[in-house]
N, C-alpha and C positions, 0 to 999 in steps of 0.2 A: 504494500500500500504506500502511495507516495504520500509522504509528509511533509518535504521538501521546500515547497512553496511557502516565497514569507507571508505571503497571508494566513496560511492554514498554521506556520509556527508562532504567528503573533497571537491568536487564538488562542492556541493548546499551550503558548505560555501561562495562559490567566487561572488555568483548570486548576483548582486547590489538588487534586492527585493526579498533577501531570506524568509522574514516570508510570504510574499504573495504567492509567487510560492508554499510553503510546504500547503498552505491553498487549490491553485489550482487542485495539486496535490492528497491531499485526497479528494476531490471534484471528480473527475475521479475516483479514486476506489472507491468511494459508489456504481458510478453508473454502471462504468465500468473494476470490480473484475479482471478482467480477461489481460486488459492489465498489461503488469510489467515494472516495472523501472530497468535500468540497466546503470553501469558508458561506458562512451565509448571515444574514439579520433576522434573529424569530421576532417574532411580536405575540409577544402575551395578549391573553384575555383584554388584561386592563388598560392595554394600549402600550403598558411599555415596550422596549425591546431591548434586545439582548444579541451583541455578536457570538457565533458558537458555529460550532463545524457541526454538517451534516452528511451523513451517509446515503448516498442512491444507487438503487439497482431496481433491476426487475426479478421477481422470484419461479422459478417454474412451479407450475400447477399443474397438476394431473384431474380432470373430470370427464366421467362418461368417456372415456377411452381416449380424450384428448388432452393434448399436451397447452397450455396457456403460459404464455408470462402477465404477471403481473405488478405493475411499477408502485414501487413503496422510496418513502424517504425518513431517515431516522437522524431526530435535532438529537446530539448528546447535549446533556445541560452541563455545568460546567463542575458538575458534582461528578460527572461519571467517574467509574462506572458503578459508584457505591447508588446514585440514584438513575431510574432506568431512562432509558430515552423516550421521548416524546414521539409515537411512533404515526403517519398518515400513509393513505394510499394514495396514489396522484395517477388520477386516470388520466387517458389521452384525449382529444374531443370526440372517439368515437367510442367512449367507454360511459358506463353508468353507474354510480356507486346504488347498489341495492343496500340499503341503511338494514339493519339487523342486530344480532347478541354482541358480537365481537365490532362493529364500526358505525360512527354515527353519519348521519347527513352532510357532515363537511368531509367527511374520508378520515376521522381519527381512530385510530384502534383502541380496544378497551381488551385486552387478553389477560388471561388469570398468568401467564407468565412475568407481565406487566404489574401484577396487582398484588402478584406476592413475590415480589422481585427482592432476591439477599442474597448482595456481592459476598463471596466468590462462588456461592453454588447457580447464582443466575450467571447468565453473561448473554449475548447477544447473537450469539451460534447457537445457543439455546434456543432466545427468542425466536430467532428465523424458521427453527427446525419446527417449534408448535405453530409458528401463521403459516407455514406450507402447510400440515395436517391439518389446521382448521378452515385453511378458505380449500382442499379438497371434498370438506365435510360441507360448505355450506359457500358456493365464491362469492366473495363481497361484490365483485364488479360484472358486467352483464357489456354487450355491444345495446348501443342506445336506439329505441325505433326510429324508424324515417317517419319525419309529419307525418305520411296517409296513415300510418299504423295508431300515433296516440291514442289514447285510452280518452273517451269522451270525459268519465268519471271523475277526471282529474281535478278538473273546477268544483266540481260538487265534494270532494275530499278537501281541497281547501278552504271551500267555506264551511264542511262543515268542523274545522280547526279554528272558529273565528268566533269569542262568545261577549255575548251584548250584556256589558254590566253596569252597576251605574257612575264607575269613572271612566265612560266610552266603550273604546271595543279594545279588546283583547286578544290573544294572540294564545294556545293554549303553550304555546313553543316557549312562549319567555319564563321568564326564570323564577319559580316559586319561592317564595320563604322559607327555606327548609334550613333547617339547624340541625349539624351532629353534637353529639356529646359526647367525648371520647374516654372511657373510666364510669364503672358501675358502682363507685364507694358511695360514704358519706356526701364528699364534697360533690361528686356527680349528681347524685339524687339531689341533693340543694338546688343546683345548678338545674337541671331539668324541672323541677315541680317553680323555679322561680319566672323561668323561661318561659313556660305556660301561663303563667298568671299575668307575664308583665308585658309580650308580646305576643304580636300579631303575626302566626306562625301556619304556614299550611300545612309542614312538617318537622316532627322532631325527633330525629334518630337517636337513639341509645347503644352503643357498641363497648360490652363489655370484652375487656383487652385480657387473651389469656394470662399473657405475662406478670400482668399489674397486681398490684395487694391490694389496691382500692377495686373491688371488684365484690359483688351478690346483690347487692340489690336492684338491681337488673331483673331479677327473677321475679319480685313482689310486680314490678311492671307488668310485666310478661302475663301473669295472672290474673293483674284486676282491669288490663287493656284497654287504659284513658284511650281516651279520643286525638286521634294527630298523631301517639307516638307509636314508634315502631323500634323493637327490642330486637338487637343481632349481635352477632359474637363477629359478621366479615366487615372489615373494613368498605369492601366493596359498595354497602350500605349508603355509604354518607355521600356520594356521588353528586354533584351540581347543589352541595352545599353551599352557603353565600355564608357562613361564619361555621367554623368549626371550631371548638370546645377542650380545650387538651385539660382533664385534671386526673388524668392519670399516673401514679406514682408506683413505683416498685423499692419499697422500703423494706428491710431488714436490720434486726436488731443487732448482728451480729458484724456491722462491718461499721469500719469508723468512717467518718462524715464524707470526705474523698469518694471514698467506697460505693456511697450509697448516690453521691450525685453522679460518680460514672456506671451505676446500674441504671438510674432514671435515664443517663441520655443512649446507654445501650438500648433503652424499650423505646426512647422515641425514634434511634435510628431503623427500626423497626416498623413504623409506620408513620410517622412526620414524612417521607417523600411518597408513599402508597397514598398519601390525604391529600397532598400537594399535586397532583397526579389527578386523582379524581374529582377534586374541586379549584381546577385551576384560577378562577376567578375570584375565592372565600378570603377571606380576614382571616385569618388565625390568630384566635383567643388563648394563650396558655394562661393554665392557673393551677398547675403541677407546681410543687415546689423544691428548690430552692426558683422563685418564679424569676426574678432576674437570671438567672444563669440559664434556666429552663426554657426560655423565652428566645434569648439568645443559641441557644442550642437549636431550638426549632426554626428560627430564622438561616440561620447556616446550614438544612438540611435540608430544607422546603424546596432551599431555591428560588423563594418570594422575593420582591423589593421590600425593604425593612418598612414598609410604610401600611402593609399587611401584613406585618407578625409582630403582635403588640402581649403584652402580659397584664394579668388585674391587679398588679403592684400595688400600689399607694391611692387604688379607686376609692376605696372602702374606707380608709383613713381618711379622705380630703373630704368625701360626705359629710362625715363624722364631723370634723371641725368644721365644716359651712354650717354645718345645722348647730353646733353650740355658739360659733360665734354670734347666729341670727336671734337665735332662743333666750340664752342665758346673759350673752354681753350684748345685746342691742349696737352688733355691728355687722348691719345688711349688706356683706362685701363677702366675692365667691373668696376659700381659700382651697389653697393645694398644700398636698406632702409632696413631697418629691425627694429623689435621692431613690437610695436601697433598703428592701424592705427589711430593715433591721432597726438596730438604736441611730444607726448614725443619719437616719432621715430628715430631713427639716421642712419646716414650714413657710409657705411664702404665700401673700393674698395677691386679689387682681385689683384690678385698676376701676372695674365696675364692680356695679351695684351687683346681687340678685334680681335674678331672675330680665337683665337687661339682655333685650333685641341688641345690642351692638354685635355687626357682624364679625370684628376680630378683637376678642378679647388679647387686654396685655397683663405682664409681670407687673408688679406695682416694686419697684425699685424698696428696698429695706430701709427704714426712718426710725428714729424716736421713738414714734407712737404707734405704731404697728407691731412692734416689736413684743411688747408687754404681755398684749393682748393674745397674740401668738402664741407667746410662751404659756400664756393663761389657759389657754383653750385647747393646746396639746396636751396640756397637765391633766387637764380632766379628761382627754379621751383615752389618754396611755395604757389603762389597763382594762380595754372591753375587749382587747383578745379579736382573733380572728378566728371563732368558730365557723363552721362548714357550712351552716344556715345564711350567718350574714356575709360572706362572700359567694356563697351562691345570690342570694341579693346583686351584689355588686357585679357578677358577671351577666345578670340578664339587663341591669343596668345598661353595662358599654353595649352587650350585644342588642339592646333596640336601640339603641345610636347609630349602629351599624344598619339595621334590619330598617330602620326610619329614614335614615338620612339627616338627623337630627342636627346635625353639626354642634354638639355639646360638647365644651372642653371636659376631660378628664383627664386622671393622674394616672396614665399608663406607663406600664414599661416599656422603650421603645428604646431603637438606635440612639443614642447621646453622642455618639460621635461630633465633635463639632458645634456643639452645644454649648454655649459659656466658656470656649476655651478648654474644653476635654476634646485630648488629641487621641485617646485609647480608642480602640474599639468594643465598647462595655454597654448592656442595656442599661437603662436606672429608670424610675419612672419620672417622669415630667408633664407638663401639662399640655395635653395634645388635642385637638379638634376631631373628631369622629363623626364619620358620616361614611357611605356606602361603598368607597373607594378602601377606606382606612383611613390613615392617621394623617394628621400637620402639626409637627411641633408649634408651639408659640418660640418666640425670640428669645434667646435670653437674656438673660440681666445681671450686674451686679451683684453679689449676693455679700452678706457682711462677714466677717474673721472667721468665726464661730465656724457659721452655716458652709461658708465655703471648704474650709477644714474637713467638715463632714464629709461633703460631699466627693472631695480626693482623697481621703481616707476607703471610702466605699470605691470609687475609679481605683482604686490601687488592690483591692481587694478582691474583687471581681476578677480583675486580667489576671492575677497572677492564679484562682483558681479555676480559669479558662484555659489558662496556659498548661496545666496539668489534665485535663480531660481530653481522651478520644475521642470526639465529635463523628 
């Protein structure tokens, strides 16, 4: 396989497992000469893009006694080959994709090869070997009729995809409110029964993860089968998700702390790029913990732009102090936590009132008289704990922010890079805009001795136990 070309090596520079994918890589042309590597621009879901090499060929097919090729192209993300490729078919103009199990209307494939993809038992000669047996079993593409042949029906199958509601017409194609929940624990069920209460949901997947220790109550669902949700053990499940759920945890008593956060990102390596995969377009919600680190773990696997992989950090705690400052001190100004969700978190208010229409809320720079108050109104929330109820709370929160469009700032955990002068690559939570794309930080701001202490204390403490995990 030629790799040769500086474009295709400028590329496979950027790949986080450049010597492995180049080993992948010729691994495929031993066996498979004929497909070629080529540089190319993907465009995501959400509009962004991404430069990344892609693979094309044509595959033989065997049907009814004939021999077919058929043209496939496969994007590596720049995770390969730990996450699987983004696989489509690209018919010719006399070709017709017959939509079915394994590919949708645009020609993407959906194969359980793909959906339970775990580098180094998958790999991509694998892939190929199951889409030969399964388009023999079922071919995705067809030769396309001439005019005089169409199907009259066609019109009448289109309209009747078309439904009259009362915010116009509809489309039944576009894209439902459907929520996964990833993890059947305590914090799961929080999170699902708060999700139902608080949004406006057509769908709400529950996928209890074998690996996980937050896992059984899945089954009490399962038995009393509210309305909307649906209880599964396959990830396959959560598919055209528009916010996905991560509060699954793989804890053990017996391993010290290191231990236990590189068992939680081993379970998310496990299925954070299977979810990312099937809901290319979703927000991903973590609220596993350690949730900064967890956050950040999931963002580096997904494959997302950090602007869709946010954590429920310091949500729950900024509630908390906006509603004591409003209640108990008679001061109607939003406030946030921010920083890491630990001790060394601080408190910072905005620049508005509650509950104010301004469309870009700001930091209210550190004073005097803010200060006090602050300090007053953290002191009384300090010790309400973060049981499993009230951040399930806080997660159906951000997620109908997401699910609404809301644009309501909250104290997520998000990329800080570049944030106030943090040059690390560390999540922390901040205060961020949400609405249906994801997240927009706010600007930052000066922060006073104290607070800024904290908050490089937390940047220093974070990287160095990133620095230790296999992601």
């Amino acid at each position: 396989m030629d790799l040769s070309s500086d474009q295709i090596k400028r590329i496979l520079s950027k790949y986080k497992f450049h010597d492995v994918a180049i080993e992948e890589l010729q691994k495929i042309h031993r066996i498979h000469p004929w497909i070629k590597p080529s540089p190319g621009t993907y465009t995501f879901s959400d509009g962004t893009q991404k430069d990344l090499l892609k693979l094309s060929g044509n595959i033989p097919v065997r049907y009814e006694g004939h021999s077919y090729n058929f043209p496939i192209q496969l994007w590596l993300i720049d995770s390969f080959p730990f996450t699987p490729p983004i696989c489509y078919l690209k018919p010719t103009k006399n070709m017709a994709i017959r939509e079915g199990k394994h590919v949708d209307a645009k020609g993407r494939l959906h194969l359980p090869a793909l959906h339970n993809w775990d580098h180094p038992k998958s790999s991509v000669v694998v892939l190929l070997n199951e889409m030969i047996d399964k388009f023999e079993e079922d071919p995705p593409l067809c030769s396309k009729p001439k005019d005089s042949d169409k199907d009259p029906n066609e019109l009448l199958a289109y309209v009747n995809k078309i439904q009259i509601n009362d915010g116009g017409v509809r489309n039944h194609d576009q894209q439902p409110n459907k929520v996964s929940v990833i993890g059947g624990g305590d914090l799961g069920m929080a999170s699902v029964m708060s999700i139902l209460a608080k949004c406006k949901v057509d769908k709400l997947v529950v996928i209890d993860v074998a690996e996980s220790s937050t896992k059984g109550g899945s089954t009490d669902l399962d038995i009393f089968s509210l309305p909307k949700v649906e209880v599964s053990r396959d990830l396959s499940a959560s598919a055209g998700s528009r916010v996905v759920v991560l509060t699954a945890n793989a804890w053990s008593s017996e391993q010290s702390y290191l231990g236990l956060v590189q068992t939680n990102a081993d379970l998310f390596r496990g299925i954070v790029p299977n979810l990312a995969r099937l809901s290319p377009a979703a927000v991903m919600l973590v609220a596993s913990q350690p949730v900064d680190i967890m956050t950040h773990v999931a963002w580096r696997q997904s494959g997302f732009p950090p602007t869709r992989v946010i954590g429920a950090g310091c949500n729950l705690d900024s509630e908390r102090l906006s509603h004591v400052l409003d209640i108990h001190l008679n001061t109607h100004k939003t406030a946030w936590v921010i920083g890491e969700l630990s001790n060394d978190k601080v408190a910072v208010m905005s620049n508005m009132a509650l509950g104010s229409n301004a469309p870009q809320p700001e930091i209210a720079p550190g004073s005097n008289t803010t200060k006090p108050l602050l300090d007053r109104a953290f002191e009384m929330i300090k010790n309400q704990g973060q049981r499993s109820w009230s951040v399930g709370l806080s997660v159906a929160d951000i997620t109908n922010s997401v699910l609404e469009n809301t644009m309501k700032t909250h104290s997520v955990s998000t990329l800080a890079q570049g944030w106030g002068g943090i040059g690390t690559e560390v999540f922390l939570s901040l205060p961020c805009i949400l609405g249906c794309s994801g997240s927009t930080r706010l600007a930052g701001v000066s922060l006073g001795k104290e607070e800024d202490s904290k908050l490089r204390d937390s940047v220093t403490s974070l990287s160095d136990l990133m620095g230790q995990l296999r992601i």
